[in-house]
C-alpha positions, 0 to 999 in steps of 0.5 A: 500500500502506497503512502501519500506523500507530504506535499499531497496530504498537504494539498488535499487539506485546503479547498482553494474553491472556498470564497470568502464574501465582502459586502462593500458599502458607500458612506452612508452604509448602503450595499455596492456590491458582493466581492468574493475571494479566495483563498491566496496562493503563493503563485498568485503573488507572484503573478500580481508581482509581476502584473505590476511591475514594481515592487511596491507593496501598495501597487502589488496589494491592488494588483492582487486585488484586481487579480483576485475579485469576483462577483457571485456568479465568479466572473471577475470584478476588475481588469488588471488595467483597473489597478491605477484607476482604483489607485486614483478615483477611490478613497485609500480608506475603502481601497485599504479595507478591502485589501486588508480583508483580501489578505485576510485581516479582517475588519479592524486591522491596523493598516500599519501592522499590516504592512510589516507583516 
C-alpha cells in the first residue's frame, strides 16, 4: 500500500474553491456590491508581482486585488488595467479595507501592522 506523500496530504487539506464574501458599502452604509475571494496562493503573488511591475507593496496589494475579485456568479470584478484607476478615483480608506480583508485581516486591522507583516 502506497503512502501519500507530504506535499499531497498537504494539498488535499485546503479547498482553494472556498470564497470568502465582502459586502462593500458607500458612506452612508448602503450595499455596492458582493466581492468574493479566495483563498491566496503563493503563485498568485507572484503573478500580481509581476502584473505590476514594481515592487511596491501598495501597487502589488491592488494588483492582487484586481487579480483576485469576483462577483457571485465568479466572473471577475476588475481588469488588471483597473489597478491605477482604483489607485486614483477611490478613497485609500475603502481601497485599504478591502485589501486588508483580501489578505485576510479582517475588519479592524491596523493598516500599519499590516504592512510589516
Amino acid at each position: 500500500m502506497a503512502q501519500n506523500r507530504t506535499v499531497d496530504l498537504l494539498v488535499e487539506a485546503f479547498d482553494l474553491n472556498q470564497r470568502r464574501k465582502f459586502e462593500l458599502k458607500n458612506a452612508e452604509g448602503k450595499k455596492i456590491v458582493d466581492l468574493f475571494f479566495k483563498p491566496i496562493t503563493r503563485a498568485d503573488r507572484k503573478k500580481a508581482q509581476s502584473l505590476s511591475g514594481t515592487e511596491e507593496a501598495l501597487d502589488i496589494s491592488t494588483q492582487m486585488l484586481c487579480q483576485m475579485a469576483e462577483l457571485e456568479d465568479g466572473t471577475k470584478a476588475f481588469a488588471s488595467a483597473d489597478s491605477l484607476k482604483l489607485h486614483k478615483k477611490l478613497p485609500e480608506s475603502v481601497l485599504n479595507e478591502l485589501e486588508l480583508f483580501l489578505f485576510g485581516l479582517g475588519e479592524k486591522a491596523d493598516l500599519e501592522e499590516a504592512k510589516n507583516d
